[in-house]
C-alpha positions in Angstrom: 0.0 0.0 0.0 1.4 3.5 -0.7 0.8 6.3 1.3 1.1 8.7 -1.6 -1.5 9.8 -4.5 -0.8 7.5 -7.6 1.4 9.6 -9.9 3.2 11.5 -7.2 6.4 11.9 -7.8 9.0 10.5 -6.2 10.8 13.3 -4.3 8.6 16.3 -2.8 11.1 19.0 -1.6 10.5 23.0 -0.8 14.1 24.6 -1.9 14.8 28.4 -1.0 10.7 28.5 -0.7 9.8 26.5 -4.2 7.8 23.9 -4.5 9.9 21.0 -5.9 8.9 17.7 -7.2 11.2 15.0 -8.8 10.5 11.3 -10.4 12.5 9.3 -10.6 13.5 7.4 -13.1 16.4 4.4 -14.8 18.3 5.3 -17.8 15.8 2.9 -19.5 12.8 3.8 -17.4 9.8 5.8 -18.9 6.7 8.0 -16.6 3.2 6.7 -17.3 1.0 9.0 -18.2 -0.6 9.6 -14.9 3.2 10.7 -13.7 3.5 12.8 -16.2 -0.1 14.3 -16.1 1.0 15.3 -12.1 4.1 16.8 -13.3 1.8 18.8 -15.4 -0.6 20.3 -12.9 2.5 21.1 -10.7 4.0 22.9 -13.1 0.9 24.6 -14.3 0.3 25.7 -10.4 4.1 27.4 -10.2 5.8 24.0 -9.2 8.9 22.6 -10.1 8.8 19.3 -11.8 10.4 17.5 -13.6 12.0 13.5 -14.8 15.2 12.6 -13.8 17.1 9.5 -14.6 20.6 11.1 -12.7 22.0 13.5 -10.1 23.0 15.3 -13.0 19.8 16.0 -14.5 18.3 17.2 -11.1 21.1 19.7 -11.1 20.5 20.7 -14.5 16.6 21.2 -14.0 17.0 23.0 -10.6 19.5 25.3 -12.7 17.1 25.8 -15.2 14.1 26.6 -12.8 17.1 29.3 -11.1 17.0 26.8 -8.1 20.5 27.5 -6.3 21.5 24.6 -4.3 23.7 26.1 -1.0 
């Protein structure tokens, strides 16, 4: 049983006050379409969200949204 919404992503986080949400994914890995239809309402309510299949792409994202990570 999960204690989470289906299609939440995997990672909720606030970061310098934004709303930031990640899922997670393998290099071979794909979102379903509920995954990425959440993504979509986050984003389209001021969110961050965003797929990321490495450490790298969460800092590339965050960068892109002008997320610093301190």
């Amino acid at each position: 049983m999960s204690a989470n919404k289906r299609g939440t992503p995997d990672i909720l986080a606030v970061i310098n006050g934004r709303f930031v949400a990640i899922e997670v994914k393998t290099e071979k890995g794909k979102a379903s379409a509920i995954q990425q239809a959440q993504i979509r309402r986050i984003q389209q309510a001021g969110g961050v969200a965003f797929i990321a299949k490495s450490v790298d792409e969460v800092i590339e994202n965050l960068a892109i949204s002008d997320i610093a990570l301190d």
